[in-house]
N, C-alpha and C positions, 0 to 999 in steps of 0.2 A: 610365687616364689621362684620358681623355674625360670622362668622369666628375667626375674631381678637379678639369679646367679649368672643366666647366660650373659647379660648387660653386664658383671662384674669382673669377666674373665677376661685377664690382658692377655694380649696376642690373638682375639678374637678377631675374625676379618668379619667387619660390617662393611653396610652398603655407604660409599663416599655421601658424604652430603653437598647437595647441590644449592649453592649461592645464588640466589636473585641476583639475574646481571640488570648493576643501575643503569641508566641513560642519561646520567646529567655529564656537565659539560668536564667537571671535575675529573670525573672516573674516564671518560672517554676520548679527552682532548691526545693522547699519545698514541691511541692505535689508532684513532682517524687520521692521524697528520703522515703525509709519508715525504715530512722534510727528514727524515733518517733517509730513507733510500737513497733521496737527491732524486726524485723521480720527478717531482714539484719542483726543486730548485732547474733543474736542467730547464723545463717549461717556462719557467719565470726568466730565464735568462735570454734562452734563444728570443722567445715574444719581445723582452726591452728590448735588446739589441734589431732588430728588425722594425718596430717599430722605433724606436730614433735615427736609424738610420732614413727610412722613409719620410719621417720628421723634416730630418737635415735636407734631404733633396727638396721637401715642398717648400721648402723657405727661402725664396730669392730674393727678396727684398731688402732694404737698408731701416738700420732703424736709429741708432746716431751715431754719429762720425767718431766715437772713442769704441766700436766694435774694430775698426780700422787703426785708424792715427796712434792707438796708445797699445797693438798689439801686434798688429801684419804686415804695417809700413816702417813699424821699431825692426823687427824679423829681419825682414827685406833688406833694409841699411844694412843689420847688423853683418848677413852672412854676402850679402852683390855689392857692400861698400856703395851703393847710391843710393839716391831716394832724398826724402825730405823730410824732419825731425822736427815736429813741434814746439812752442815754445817752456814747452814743460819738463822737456829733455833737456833744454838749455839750461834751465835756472836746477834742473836736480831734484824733481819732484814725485818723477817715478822711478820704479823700482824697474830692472831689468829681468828680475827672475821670471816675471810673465810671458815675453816677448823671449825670451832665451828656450821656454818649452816649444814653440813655433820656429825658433832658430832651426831649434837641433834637426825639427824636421824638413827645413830647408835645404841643410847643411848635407843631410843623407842622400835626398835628390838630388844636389849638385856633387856629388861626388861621383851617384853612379849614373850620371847623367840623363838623370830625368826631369828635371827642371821645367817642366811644361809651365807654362800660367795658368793651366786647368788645375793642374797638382796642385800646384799655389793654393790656390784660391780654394779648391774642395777639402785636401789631405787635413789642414787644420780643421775644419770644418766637421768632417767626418771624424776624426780623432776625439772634437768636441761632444758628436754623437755618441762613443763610445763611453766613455767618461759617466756620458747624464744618464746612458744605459746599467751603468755600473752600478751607479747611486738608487739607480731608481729602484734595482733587487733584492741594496742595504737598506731602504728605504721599507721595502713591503716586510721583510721579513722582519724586520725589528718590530711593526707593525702587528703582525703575527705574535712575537714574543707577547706583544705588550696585552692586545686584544682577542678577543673569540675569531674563529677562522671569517665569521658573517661581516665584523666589522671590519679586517683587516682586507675584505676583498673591496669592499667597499669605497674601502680606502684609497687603495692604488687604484681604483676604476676613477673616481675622483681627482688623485695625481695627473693621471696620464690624458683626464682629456680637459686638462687646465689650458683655454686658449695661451695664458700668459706664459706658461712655460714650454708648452706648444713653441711661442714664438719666440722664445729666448736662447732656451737653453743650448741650441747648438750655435750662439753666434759665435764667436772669438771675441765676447766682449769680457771682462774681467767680473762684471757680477755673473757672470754664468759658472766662467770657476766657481766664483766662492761660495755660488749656492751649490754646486757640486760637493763639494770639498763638506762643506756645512752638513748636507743629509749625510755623506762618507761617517762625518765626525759622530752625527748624533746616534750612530748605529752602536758607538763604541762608548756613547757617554750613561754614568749611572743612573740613569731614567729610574722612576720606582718600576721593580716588575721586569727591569732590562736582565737578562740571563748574559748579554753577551758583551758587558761594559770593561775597559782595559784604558785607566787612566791613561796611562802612556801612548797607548794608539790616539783616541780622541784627542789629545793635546798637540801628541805632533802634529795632526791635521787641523787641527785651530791654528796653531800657529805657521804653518803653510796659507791658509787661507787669512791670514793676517799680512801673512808676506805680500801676496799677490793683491787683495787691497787691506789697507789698515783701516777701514770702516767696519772691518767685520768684527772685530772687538766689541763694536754698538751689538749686535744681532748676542755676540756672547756672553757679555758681561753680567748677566744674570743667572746665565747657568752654570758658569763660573764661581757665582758668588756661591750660589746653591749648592755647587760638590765640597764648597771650600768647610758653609756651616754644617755640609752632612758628616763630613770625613770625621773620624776619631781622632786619628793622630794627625791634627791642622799641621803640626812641626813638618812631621816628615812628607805632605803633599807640599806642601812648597820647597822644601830645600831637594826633594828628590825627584821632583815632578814638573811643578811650574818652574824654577828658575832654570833648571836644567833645559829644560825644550824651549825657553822662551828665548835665552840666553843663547843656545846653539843657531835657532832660527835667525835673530838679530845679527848675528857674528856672520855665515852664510850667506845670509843678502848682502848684509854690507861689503862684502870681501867682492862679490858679483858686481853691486854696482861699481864701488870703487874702479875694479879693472875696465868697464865698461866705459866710464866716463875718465876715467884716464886722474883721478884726483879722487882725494879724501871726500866722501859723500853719504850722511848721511838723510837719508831717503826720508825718512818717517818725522824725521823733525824739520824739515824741509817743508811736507807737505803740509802738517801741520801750521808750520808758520805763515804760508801763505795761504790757507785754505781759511785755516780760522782766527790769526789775528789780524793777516792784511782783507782779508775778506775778499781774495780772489773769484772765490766763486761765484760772488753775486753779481761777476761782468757776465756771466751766461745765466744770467734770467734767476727772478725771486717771484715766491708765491707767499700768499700770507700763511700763517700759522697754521690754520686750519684746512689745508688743502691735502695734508692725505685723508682726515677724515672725513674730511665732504667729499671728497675725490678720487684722489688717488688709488686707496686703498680698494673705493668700489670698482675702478678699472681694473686694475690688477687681479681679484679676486674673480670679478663678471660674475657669471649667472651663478657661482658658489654661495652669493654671498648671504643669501635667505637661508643655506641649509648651515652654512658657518655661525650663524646665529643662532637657530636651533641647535642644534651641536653643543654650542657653548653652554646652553639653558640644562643640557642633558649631562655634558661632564666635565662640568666647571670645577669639580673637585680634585677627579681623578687626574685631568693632566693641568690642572693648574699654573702648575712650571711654564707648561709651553705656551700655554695663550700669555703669561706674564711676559715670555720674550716678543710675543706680539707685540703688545702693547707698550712693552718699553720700547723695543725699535721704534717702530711707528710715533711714540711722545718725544723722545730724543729726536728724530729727524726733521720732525715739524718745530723742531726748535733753531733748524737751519735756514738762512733764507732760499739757496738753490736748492729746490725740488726737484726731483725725476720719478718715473713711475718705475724703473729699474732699481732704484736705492732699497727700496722695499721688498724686490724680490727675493730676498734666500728667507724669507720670513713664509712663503707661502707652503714651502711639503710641511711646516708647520699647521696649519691650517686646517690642509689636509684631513690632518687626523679627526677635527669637530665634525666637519663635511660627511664624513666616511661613517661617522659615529648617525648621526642625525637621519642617513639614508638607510643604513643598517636597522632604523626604528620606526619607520613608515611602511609597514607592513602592507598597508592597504595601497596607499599610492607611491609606492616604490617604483616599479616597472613605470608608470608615465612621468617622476620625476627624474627618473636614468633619462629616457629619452630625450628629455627637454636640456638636460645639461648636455647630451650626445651631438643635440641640431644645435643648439645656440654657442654653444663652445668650438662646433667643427667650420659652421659660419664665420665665426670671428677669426679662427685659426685659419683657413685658409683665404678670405679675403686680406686677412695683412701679413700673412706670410706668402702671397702669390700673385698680389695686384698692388695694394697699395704701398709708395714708394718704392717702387720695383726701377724708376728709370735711372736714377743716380745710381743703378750696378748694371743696368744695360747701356748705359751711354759709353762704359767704360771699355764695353765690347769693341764698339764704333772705333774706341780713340786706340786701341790696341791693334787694330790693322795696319794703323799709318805706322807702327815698327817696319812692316815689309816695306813700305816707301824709303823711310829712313836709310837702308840700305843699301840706294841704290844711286850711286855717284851722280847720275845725269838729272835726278830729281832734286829741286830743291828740298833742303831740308825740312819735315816738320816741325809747327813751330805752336803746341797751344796753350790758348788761354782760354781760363775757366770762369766767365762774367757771371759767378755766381756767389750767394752766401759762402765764407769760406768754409774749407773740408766738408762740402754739400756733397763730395764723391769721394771712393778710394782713390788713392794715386798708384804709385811704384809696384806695386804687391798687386794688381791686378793689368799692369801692361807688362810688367816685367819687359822693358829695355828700355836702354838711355836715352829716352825721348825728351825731347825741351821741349817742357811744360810747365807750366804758373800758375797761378790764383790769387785770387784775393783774401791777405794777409789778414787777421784778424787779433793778433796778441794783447792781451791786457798791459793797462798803462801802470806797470811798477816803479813809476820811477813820480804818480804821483802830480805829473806836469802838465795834465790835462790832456793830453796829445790824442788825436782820433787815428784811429786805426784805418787802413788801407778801404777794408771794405767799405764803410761808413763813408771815407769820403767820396768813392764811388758812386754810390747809394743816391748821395744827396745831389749829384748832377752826372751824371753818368756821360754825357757830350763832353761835356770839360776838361772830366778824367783820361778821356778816350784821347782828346788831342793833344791832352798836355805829355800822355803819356807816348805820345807814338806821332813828334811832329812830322815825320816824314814818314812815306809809305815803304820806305826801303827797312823800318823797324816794324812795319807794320807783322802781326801773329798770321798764319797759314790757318788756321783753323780757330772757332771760336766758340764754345759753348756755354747755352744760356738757359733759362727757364724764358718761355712764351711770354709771363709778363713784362717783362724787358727790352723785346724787340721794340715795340711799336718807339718808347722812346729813344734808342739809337739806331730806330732806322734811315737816318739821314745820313750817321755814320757808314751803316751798313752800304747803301747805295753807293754813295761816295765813294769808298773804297771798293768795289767789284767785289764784295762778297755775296754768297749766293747760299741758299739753304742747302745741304745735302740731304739732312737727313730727321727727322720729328719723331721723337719719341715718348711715350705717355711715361707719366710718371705717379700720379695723385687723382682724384676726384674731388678732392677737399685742398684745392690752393691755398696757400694760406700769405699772405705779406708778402713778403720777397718769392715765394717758392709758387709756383705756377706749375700747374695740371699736366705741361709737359717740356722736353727737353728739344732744343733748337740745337745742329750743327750748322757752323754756318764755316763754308773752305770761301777762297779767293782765290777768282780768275783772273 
C-alpha cells in the first residue's frame, strides 16, 4: 500500500523514463543528414564544380558541327558583325535567345578588352561547366529528398561517371542546355515525396528550355500531363501557371528574335514547318524506327545499361513517372526519321535514378560493379573526349596563325579553303579575324528543284570542280585543307599548282566515307 500511495502522489519526482532509441531509417533520417548545416551541401558543391570543370578541360574534341554553327559562330557574328550564318538563320529557324547567352559573354570581353580566341573558345565552354555543375547538386539532392541517403549516393556516383555526359555536357551545343535546364526543372517539379517542388520555378525553367530547343516539350509532355491530372484546382494551374509562363516565354523569344533578324519571326512555327512538314531534316541522314532501341539508347546509356534494367525490375512503381518520360521520349523520337544519339540525352540523369537504385541493392557485388562502371566509363570518356575527332578543332589552331600573316602588307593575303564535308570544322569563333575563308556549301534543296548542293558536286569529281572553280592560278586559294582521303585523288591538282603539305594532323581511328583518319594542310609556293 505504501507503495501504491507513494506512485499516487502528484508532484512526486521519479526517475525520467528512458526510451529505446529506434534505428530505422524513419526515426534517424534527420539527425544523420547534415543538409541543415550545409556541411554536405558545401562538399557537394565544391566536388561538382571542380570536377566539371576538369571535365570541360578533358574535352577537346568535336562531336557535331551544331555544337558550333547554331551557337559560337551565331555569338561571333552577332557581337564582331563577321562570320558566316547557316542556312537556318536565313529561312528563321532558330531561335537567338541561345546564341545571345554566349553574345553577352563576348560582348563583356570585347568591351574590356580581352577578346582573346582562347577566351572565346574556353569562357563559353567553362560557363557550360558551371551550369552542369549547378544541376548536378539540384540533381543529387532532390535524389536525397526522394531516396535513402545509400541510394541517393549511388546515384550521383552513377551521374557523374556517365561517359555520355562526360562528353556532352560542357559543349555549347543546345541539348546540353536543355538537359541542364531539365535536371534544374525536375528539382522544382511535384515528384511523389519531392519536399522542394514550386510550380512556378519548374515551369519557368521548362519553358526556357523550350525556348532554347523546342523539342524539349517531347522530354516534358508527360510530366506535364501528370501535375496537370495531380493538381486540384486543374482551373487555376493553367490560367495562373501554365498560360502565364508559357505566354511570357513565347512573347520574350519572339521580341529577341524579331530584333535579331530585323522582321516579324516567328521561330517555333518556322521550325516546325520545315522540320516536320517539309521534312528538312531527313536531308542530314534517317535511321529506321527502331534505331534508338537497338541502338541508340545502348550508346548513350553504355555500360549503365544492365543496372538501368535491374533498377527498373526494382522500382518500377515507385518512380514510374520517370521511366514513363523514358519511354515516351525515346517512342516519340523513333517516330522521326533523323536520328542522333544527342536527341536522347536530357532523358539520361533520368535514368540515373534506376541505375543508383539497382547498385544501391547489390550488396555482395557492389564494390566490383562500381569498379567496372569506373574503367569502362572513364575509357570511353576520355578516348572521345581527348583523341577521337580531336583534329577538326586542331586544324583550326593551324588556320588561326595565318591571322599574323594577314596583317602584314608585303604578304599576300590569306586565302582558305576547306575541301571537306561541310561545317567538318569551327569557323569565325575559333580564328577570331577577318580571314577569307570558304567551304563547301551544303544547304537543303527548299525550293524542291532537285538542285545538288555544293559539296556533292564536289564529291562526285573533285578535278572538275577544282578547275572549273579556279580557271586561272591567279584565283587560285593560298592554303587548303583536306581529310588524307582526298588527296591521292586531286593530287594532280595539287602538283600542278605548287602546292605543298605543311602540315598533317590526326583526327579519327575509325575513318569513315568522306572523313579520313587525318587532316592535310596544304599552302602554295
Amino acid at each position: 500500500m505504501e507503495t501504491l500511495r507513494a506512485r499516487l502522489k502528484f508532484g512526486h519526482k521519479v526517475d525520467d523514463v528512458k526510451l529505446r532509441k529506434r534505428k530505422s531509417q524513419l526515426y534517424s533520417k534527420e539527425d544523420e543528414c547534415p543538409l541543415n548545416s550545409g556541411v554536405l551541401r558545401a562538399r557537394v558543391v565544391l566536388f561538382s564544380v571542380v570536377f566539371r570543370l576538369v571535365n570541360c578541360f578533358l574535352v577537346q574534341t568535336s562531336f557535331v558541327p551544331d555544337e558550333y554553327w547554331q551557337s559560337l559562330e551565331v555569338s561571333h557574328h552577332m557581337v564582331f558583325n563577321y562570320g558566316y550564318l547557316t542556312w537556318e538563320w536565313k529561312e528563321g529557324i532558330r531561335g537567338f535567345s541561345y546564341p545571345l547567352f554566349f553574345a553577352l559573354i563576348y560582348k563583356i570581353l570585347y568591351f574590356i578588352n580581352y577578346d582573346s580566341v582562347h577566351l572565346l573558345i574556353w569562357l563559353p565552354r567553362i560557363t557550360q561547366a558551371l551550369l552542369a555543375a549547378f544541376a548536378d547538386v539540384k540533381f543529387f539532392f532532390l535524389i536525397r529528398m526522394l531516396e535513402s541517403h545509400d541510394v541517393a549516393k549511388w546515384t550521383f556516383f552513377c551521374h557523374l561517371c556517365s561517359w555520355f555526359t562526360w562528353y556532352c555536357c560542357t559543349r555549347t551545343l543546345s541539348n546540353s542546355m536543355e538537359t541542364t535546364i531539365t535536371s534544374l526543372a525536375l528539382f522544382y517539379f511535384p515528384l511523389p515525396g519531392s519536399k522542394s517542388h514550386c510550380s512556378k520555378k519548374y515551369l519557368a525553367l521548362v519553358a526556357l528550355a523550350v525556348v532554347v530547343r523546342p523539342t524539349a516539350l517531347i522530354v516534358w509532355f508527360p510530366l506535364l500531363t501528370y501535375h496537370f491530372w495531380q493538381a486540384e484546382n486543374k482551373l487555376r494551374l493553367i490560367t495562373h501557371d501554365y498560360i502565364p509562363i508559357g505566354t511570357l516565354a513565347v512573347v520574350i523569344s519572339t521580341v529577341i528574335d524579331c530584333l535579331f533578324y530585323g522582321k516579324w519571326t516567328m521561330v517555333q512555327f518556322n521550325f516546325l514547318k520545315f522540320n516536320v512538314f517539309h521534312g528538312v531534316a531527313d536531308f542530314y541522314g534517317s535511321h529506321p524506327w527502331h534505331w534508338y532501341f537497338s541502338q541508340g539508347f545502348a550508346v548513350v546509356i553504355g555500360p549503365h545499361l544492365p543496372f538501368f534494367l535491374h533498377g527498373c525490375t526494382l522500382t518500377f512503381k515507385r518512380h514510374k513517372l520517370l521511366l514513363a518520360a523514358v519511354i515516351w521520349t525515346i517512342t516519340v523520337y523513333s517516330l522521326l526519321p533523323h536520328k542522333e544519339f544527342r536527341f536522347i540525352y536530357p532523358v539520361l540523369p533520368f535514368c540515373m535514378v534506376f541505375c543508383g537504385t539497382s547498385l544501391a541493392n547489390l550488396k555482395v557485388w557492389r564494390r566490383a560493379a562500381a569498379f567496372l562502371l569506373i574503367v569502362t566509363n572513364l575509357a570511353g570518356a576520355l578516348y572521345t573526349g581527348l583523341i577521337h575527332q580531336r583534329g577538326t578543332l586542331d586544324v583550326m589552331s593551324h588556320v588561326q596563325t595565318l591571322c599574323g600573316i594577314s596583317s602584314i602588307s608585303s604578304h599576300p593575303q590569306p586565302d582558305v579553303l576547306f575541301l571537306m564535308p561541310c561545317h567538318s570544322t569551327p569557323y569565325y569563333s575559333h580564328v577570331h579575324c577577318p580571314l577569307k575563308m570558304r567551304f563547301l556549301e551544303c544547304p537543303p534543296d527548299l525550293g524542291d528543284r532537285g538542285d545538288i548542293d555544293e559539296a556533292d558536286r564536289f564529291y562526285s569529281d573533285p578535278l572538275v570542280w577544282l578547275r572549273t572553280s579556279f580557271p586561272y592560278k591567279s584565283s587560285l586559294p593560298t592554303h587548303l585543307v583536306l581529310f588524307d582521303v582526298l588527296e591521292k585523288e586531286i593530287s594532280v591538282f595539287l602538283q600542278g599548282n605548287n602546292f605543298v603539305r605543311t602540315a598533317e594532323i590526326f583526327h579519327t581511328h575509325f575513318p569513315e566515307g568522306r572523313v579520313g583518319g587525318n587532316i592535310f594542310i596544304y599552302g602554295r609556293h
